[in-house]
C-alpha positions in Angstrom: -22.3 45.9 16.5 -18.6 46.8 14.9 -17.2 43.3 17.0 -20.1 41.7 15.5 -19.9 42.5 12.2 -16.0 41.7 12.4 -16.6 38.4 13.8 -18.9 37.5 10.6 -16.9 38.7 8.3 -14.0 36.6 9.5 -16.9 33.8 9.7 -17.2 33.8 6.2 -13.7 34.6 5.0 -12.0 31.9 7.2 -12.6 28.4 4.8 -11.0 26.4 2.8 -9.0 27.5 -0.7 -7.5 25.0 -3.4 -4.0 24.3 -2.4 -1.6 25.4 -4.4 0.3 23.2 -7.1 3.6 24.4 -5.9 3.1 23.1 -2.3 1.6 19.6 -3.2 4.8 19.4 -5.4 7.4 20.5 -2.7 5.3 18.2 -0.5 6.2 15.0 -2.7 10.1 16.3 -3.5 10.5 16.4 0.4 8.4 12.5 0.8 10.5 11.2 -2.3 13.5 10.8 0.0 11.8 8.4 1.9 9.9 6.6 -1.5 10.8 3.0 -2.5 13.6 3.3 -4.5 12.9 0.0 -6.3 10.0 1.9 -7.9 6.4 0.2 -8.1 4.0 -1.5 -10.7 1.3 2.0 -10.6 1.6 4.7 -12.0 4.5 7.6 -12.5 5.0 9.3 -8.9 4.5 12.9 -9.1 1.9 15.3 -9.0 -1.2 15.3 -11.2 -3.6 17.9 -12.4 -7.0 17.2 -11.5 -9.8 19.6 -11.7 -13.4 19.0 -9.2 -15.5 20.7 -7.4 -17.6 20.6 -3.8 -19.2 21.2 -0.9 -18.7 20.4 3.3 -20.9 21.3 5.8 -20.9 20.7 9.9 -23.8 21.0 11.7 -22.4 22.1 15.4 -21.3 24.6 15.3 -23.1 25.1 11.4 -20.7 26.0 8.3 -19.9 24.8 5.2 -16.8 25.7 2.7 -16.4 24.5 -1.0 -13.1 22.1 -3.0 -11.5 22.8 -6.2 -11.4 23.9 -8.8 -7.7 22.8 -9.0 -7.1 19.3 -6.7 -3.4 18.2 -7.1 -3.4 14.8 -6.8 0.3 13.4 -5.8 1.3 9.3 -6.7 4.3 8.2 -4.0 5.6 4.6 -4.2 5.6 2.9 -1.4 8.0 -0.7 -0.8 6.1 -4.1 -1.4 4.7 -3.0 -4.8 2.4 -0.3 -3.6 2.1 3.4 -4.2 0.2 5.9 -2.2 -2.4 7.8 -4.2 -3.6 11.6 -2.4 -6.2 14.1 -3.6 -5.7 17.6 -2.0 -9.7 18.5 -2.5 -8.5 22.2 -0.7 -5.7 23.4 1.9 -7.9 21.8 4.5 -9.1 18.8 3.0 -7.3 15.6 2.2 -7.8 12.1 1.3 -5.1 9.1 0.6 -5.2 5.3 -0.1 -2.5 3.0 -0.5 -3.1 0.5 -2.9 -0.9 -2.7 -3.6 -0.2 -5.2 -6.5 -1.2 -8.7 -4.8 -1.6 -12.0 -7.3 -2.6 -9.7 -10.0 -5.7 -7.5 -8.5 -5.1 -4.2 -7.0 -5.6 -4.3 -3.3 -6.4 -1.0 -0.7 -3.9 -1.6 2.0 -5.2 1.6 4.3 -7.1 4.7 4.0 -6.3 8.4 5.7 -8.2 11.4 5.9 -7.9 15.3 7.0 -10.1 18.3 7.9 -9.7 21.4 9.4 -11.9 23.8 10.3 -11.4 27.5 10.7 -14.3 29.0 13.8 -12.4 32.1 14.2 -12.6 31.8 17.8 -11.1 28.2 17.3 -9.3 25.4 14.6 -10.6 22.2 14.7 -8.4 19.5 13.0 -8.1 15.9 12.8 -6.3 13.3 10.4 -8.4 9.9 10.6 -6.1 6.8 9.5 -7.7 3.2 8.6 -6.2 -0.1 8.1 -7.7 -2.4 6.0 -8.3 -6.4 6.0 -6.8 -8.8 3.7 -9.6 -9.4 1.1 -10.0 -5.5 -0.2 -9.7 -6.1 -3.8 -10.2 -3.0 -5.4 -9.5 -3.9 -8.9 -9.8 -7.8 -9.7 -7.3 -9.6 -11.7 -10.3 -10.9 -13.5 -12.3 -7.8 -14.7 -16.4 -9.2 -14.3 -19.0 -6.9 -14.2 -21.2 -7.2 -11.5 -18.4 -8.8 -9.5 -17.6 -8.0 -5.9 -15.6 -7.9 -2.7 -16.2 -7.3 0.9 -14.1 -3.8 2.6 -13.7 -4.2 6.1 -10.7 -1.6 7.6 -10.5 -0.3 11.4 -9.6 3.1 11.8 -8.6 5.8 14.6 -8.9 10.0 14.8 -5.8 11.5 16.3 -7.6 14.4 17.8 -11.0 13.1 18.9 -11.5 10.9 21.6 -14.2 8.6 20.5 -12.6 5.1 20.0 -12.3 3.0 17.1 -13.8 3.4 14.0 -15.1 0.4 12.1 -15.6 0.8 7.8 -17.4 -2.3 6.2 -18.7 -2.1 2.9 -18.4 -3.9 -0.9 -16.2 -2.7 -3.7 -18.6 -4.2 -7.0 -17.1 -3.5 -10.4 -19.6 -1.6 -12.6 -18.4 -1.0 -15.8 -15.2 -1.2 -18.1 -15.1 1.8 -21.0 -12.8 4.3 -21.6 -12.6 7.7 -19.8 -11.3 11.2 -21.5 -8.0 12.4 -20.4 -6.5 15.5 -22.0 -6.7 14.6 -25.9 -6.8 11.3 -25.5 -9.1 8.3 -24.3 -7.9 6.1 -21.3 -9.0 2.4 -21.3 -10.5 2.5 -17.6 -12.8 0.5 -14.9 -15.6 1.7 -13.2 -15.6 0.6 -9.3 -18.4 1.7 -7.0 -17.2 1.3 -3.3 -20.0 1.3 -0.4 -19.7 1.5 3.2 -20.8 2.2 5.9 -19.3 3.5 9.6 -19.4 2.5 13.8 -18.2 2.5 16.4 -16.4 5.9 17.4 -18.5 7.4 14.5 -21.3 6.4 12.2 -22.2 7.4 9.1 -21.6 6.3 5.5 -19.4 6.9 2.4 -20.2 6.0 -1.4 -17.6 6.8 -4.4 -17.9 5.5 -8.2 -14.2 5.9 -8.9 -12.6 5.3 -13.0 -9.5 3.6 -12.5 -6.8 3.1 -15.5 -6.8 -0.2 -16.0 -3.1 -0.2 -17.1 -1.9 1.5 -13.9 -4.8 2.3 -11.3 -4.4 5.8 -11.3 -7.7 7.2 -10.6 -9.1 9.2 -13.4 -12.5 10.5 -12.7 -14.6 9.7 -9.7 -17.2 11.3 -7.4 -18.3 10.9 -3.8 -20.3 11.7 -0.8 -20.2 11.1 2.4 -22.2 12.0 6.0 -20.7 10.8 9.3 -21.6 11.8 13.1 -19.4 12.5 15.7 -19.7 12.4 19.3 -18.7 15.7 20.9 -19.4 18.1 23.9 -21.8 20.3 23.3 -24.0 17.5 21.3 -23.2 15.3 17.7 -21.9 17.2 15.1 -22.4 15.3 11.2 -20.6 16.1 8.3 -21.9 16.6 5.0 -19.9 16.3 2.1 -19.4 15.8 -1.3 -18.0 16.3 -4.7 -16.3 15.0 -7.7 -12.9 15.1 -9.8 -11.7 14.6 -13.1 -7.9 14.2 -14.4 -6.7 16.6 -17.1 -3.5 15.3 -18.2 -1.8 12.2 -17.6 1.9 13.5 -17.1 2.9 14.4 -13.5 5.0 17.2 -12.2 8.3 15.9 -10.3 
C-alpha cells in the first residue's frame, strides 16, 4: 500500500511546469550565434512575454498535465528573409514555425513540435518536424477576407517509428482589426489555419492565430488539436488544447 501510494503520488507530481523566462532567454543568447546576421523583415528577435493557458491528455497509458500561465515565446532570424517564431506552452511542450517574406505574403516554410511525458516508471519524448510545400501563404500580400490557400507539409517523429506524416489543410483569412497588446492597440489579421493528419498518424489541428500585420509576430491565438498514434500496447490519441495572448511587445535579448 506505501509503494502504491508513492507511485501515485509521483503520478501526479511528475507533469509539466511553465518554463522559465531565464532558460528560453539563455536558449536564444546560445541560438543567436548561429542567427542570420543580415537580420530579417519580422519582427525584433528576442524573447516575448506571453501569457495562456491549457490542457493535454493521452489516452494509453491515461494522463493529462496543463500550459501556462507564462509561455515565453522566442523570434530567431533565420537567412533568406525568415525568422523562426517558438512558443514554450510548458518545460515539456513546444511548438515552432518558420515563416519567410516571399513576393510580399508571409509564407510557413516548416513546422516542429515537442512532448514529453513523465510515467514515473518511464519518459516518453518526441520532436515531430514538418516541411511545407511552396504555396503556404500564411499572410497574403493582398489582405481579402474570406480569402484562402491550400497547406500541404510532410513531416517525420524522431522517436516513433510510424512513417511519414502527411498535414493538408487551408489557411483562410478571417478578419483584419486590431488586437490589445500592453497599453496599446496593434493593427492585426486574423488567420484560421485547418488541417488535417495521415499517414504515420491521423488526427487534426485547428488554430485562429492574430498576426501583426506590420511584422507577423503572433499576438493572440488559440488551438486544439487530437492525433492518434500507432503504438504497442494499442493507439494512444492526444488531446490538447489552449490559447495565448502577448503582453508586451518588447523582447528580452
Amino acid at each position: 500500500m506505501i509503494a502504491a501510494g508513492i507511485f501515485a503520488f509521483l503520478w501526479l507530481q511528475a507533469g509539466a511546469r511553465p518554463l522559465a523566462p531565464s532558460v528560453a532567454l539563455q536558449r536564444f543568447r546560445q541560438g543567436e550565434r548561429a542567427a542570420d546576421p543580415s537580420g530579417g523583415p519580422g519582427p525584433q528577435p528576442g524573447v516575448y512575454p506571453y501569457e495562456g493557458s491549457g490542457i493535454e491528455s493521452v489516452s494509453v497509458p491515461p494522463k493529462s498535465q496543463s500550459e501556462g500561465p507564462g509561455i515565453p515565446g522566442t523570434v530567431m532570424d533565420r537567412p533568406g528573409g525568415c525568422f523562426e517564431f517558438r512558443l514554450d506552452y510548458s518545460d515539456v511542450h513546444w511548438q515552432s514555425w518558420t515563416y519567410c517574406l516571399r513576393n510580399g505574403s508571409l509564407v510557413t516554410t516548416s513546422k516542429a513540435g515537442y512532448y514529453m511525458w513523465d510515467f514515473v516508471a518511464l519518459k516518453i519524448d518526441d520532436t515531430s518536424t514538418y516541411t511545407c510545400h511552396a504555396g503556404g501563404v500564411t499572410i497574403p500580400a493582398s489582405l481579402v477576407i474570406g480569402g484562402h490557400s491550400s497547406i500541404s507539409c510532410t513531416g517525420s517523429n524522431d522517436h516513433l517509428s510510424i512513417g511519414p506524416v502527411h498535414m493538408v489543410g487551408t489557411s483562410t483569412v478571417m478578419a483584419i482589426s486590431t488586437v490589445q497588446v500592453g497599453n496599446s492597440r496593434q493593427p492585426a489579421v486574423l488567420v484560421r489555419e485547418s488541417v488535417r493528419f495521415s499517414g504515420g498518424q491521423t488526427g487534426s489541428n485547428d488554430a485562429d492565430t492574430w498576426f501583426s500585420e506590420a511584422t507577423g509576430l503572433p499576438l493572440r491565438g488559440k488551438w486544439s488539436t487530437e492525433v492518434s498514434t500507432p503504438s504497442p500496447v494499442g493507439t494512444s490519441t492526444l488531446r490538447a488544447h489552449g490559447q495565448f495572448l502577448l503582453t508586451s511587445l518588447t523582447p528580452r535579448r
